[in-house]
C-alpha positions as CSV (number, residue, x, y, z in Angstrom):
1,X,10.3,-52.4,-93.1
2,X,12.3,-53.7,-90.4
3,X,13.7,-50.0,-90.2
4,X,10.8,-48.5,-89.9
5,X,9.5,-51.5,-87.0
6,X,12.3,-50.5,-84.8
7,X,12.5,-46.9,-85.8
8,X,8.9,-46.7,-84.5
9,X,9.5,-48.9,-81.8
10,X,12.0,-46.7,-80.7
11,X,10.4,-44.0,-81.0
12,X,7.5,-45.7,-79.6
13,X,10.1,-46.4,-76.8
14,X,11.5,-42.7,-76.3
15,X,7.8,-41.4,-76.4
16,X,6.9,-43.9,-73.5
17,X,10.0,-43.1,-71.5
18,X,9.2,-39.4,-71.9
19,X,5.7,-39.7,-71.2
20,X,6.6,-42.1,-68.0
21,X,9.7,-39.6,-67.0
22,X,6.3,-36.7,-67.6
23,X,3.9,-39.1,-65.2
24,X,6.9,-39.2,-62.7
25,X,7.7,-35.8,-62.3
26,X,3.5,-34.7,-62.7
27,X,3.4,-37.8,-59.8
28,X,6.4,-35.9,-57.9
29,X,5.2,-32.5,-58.1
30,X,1.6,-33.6,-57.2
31,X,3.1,-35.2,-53.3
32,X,5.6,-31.7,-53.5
33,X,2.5,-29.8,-53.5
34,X,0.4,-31.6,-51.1
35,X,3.3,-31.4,-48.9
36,X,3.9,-27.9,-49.2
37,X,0.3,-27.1,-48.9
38,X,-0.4,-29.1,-45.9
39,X,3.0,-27.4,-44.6
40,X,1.4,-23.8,-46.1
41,X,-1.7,-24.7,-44.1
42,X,0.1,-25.6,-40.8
43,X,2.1,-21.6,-41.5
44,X,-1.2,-20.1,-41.9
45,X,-2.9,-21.7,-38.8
46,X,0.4,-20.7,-36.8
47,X,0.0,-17.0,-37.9
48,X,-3.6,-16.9,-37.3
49,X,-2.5,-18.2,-33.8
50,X,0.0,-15.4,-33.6
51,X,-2.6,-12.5,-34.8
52,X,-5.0,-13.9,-31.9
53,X,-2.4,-13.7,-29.3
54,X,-1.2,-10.2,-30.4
55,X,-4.7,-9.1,-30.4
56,X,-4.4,-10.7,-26.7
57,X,-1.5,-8.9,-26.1
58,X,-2.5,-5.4,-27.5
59,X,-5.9,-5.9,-25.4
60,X,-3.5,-6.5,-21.9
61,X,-1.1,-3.3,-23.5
62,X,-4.1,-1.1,-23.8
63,X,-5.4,-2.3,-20.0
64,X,-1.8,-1.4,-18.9
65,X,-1.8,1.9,-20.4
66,X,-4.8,2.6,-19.4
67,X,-3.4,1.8,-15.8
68,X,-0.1,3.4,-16.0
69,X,-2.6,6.8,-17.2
70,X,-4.3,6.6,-14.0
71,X,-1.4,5.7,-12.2
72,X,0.5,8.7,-13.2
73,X,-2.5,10.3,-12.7
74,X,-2.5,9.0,-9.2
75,X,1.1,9.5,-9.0
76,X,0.6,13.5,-9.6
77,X,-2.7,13.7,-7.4
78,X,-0.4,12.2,-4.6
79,X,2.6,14.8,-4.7
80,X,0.1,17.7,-5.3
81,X,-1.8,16.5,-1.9
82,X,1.6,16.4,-0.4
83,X,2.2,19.4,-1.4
84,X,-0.4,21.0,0.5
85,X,0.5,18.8,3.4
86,X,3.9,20.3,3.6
87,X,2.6,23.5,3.4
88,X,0.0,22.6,5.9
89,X,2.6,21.4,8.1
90,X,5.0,24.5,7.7
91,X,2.0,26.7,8.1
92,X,1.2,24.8,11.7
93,X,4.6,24.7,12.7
94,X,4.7,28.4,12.5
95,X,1.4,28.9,13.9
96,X,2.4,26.6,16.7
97,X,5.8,28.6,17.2
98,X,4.2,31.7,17.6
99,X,1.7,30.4,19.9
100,X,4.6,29.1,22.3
101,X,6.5,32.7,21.9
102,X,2.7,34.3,22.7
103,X,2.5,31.6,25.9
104,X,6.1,32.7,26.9
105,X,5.7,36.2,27.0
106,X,2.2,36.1,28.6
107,X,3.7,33.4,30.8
108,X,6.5,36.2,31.8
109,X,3.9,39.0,32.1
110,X,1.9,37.4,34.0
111,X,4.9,36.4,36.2
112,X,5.3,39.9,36.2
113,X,2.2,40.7,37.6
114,X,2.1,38.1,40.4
115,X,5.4,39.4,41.7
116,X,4.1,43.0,41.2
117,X,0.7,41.7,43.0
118,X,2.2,39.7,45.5
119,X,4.5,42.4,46.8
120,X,2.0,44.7,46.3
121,X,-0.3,42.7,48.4
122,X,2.3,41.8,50.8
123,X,2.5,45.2,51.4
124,X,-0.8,46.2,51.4
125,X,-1.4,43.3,53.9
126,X,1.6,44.2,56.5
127,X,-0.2,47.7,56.0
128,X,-3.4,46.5,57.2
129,X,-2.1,43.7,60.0
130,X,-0.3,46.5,61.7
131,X,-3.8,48.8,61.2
132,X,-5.5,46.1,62.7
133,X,-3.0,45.3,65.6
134,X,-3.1,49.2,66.6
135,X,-6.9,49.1,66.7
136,X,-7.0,46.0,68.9
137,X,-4.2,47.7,71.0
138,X,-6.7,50.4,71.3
139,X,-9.3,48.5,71.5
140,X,-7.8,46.7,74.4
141,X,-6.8,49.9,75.8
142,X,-10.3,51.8,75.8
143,X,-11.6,48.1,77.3
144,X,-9.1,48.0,80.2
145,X,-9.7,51.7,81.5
146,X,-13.0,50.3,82.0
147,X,-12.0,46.5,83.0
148,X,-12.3,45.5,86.9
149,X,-9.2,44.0,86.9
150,X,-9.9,41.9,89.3
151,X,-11.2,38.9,87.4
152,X,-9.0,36.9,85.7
153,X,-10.0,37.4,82.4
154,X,-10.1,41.0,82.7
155,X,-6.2,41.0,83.9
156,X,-5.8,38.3,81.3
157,X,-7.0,40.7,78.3
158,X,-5.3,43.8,79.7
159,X,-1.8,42.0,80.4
160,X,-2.1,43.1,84.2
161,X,-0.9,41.1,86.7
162,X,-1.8,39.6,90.0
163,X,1.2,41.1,91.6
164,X,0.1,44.8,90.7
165,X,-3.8,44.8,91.4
C-alpha cells in the first residue's frame, strides 16, 4: 500500500505540475494574445489612418491633375494666341513697310511735281511780270503823250524832268 500511496502521490504530483505548467502557459498565452491584439488593434487603427490620408492624398492628386489639364490646356491656348500675334505682327510690319516705301515714292513724286510746278510757275510768272511791266510801260506811255508835264506828278509818272520841260 505504501507503493501505491506514493505511486499516486506521484502521479498525483506529475498530474498537478502538468496541469500547473498547462495553467501557466494557458495564463502566458492569454497576456501574449491580449498583447498582440491590443498591438493588432493599434496596426489596424494606423492603417485606417493611412487609407484616410491616401484618400486625402488621391483627392489633392486628382485637384492637381485636374489643374495641370487646364494648365496645359492654358499653356497651349497661350502659344496658339501667340501664334497669331506673331503673325499679326509680321503681317503689320509688312504692311507698315510698304506704307513707308508708298509714303517715299509719293513723297519723291510729289517732290517731283513741286519742282516741276515751281519752275513751271516761276516761269509762267517772269512770263507774266514782264507782260505786265510792258503794259504799264505802255500804259505810261499812251498817259504821258497826253500828260501836261508841267505838274509834278505828271513829270514824276512819265520820268521827265524839270530840266527838259
Amino acid at each position: 500500500m505504501c507503493i501505491k500511496v506514493s505511486s499516486i502521490v506521484a502521479v498525483t504530483v506529475v498530474l498537478i505540475s502538468q496541469v500547473l505548467r498547462q495553467e501557466y502557459n494557458l495564463h502566458h498565452t492569454k497576456t501574449r494574445m491580449l498583447e498582440e491584439s491590443a498591438a493588432m488593434r493599434t496596426k489596424e487603427e494606423t492603417i485606417v489612418k493611412i487609407k484616410n490620408k491616401m484618400k486625402e492624398v488621391k483627392t489633392a492628386l486628382t485637384f492637381l491633375n485636374t489643374k495641370v489639364t487646364e494648365l496645359k490646356k492654358q499653356k497651349a491656348d497661350d502659344k496658339t494666341r501667340g501664334e497669331e500675334l506673331e503673325k499679326n505682327l509680321q503681317t503689320c510690319n509688312t504692311e507698315k513697310v510698304n506704307a513707308e516705301k508708298k509714303k517715299t515714292e509719293t513723297t519723291e513724286a510729289i517732290a517731283k511735281l513741286k519742282g516741276k510746278a515751281a519752275f513751271s510757275a516761276k516761269t509762267t510768272a517772269q512770263t507774266d511780270i514782264q507782260s505786265l511791266k510792258q503794259q504799264i510801260l505802255d500804259r505810261d506811255k499812251a498817259i504821258c503823250a497826253f500828260a501836261d508835264t508841267t505838274k509834278e506828278e505828271a513829270r514824276k509818272l512819265c520820268g521827265v524832268s524839270e530840266a527838259t520841260k
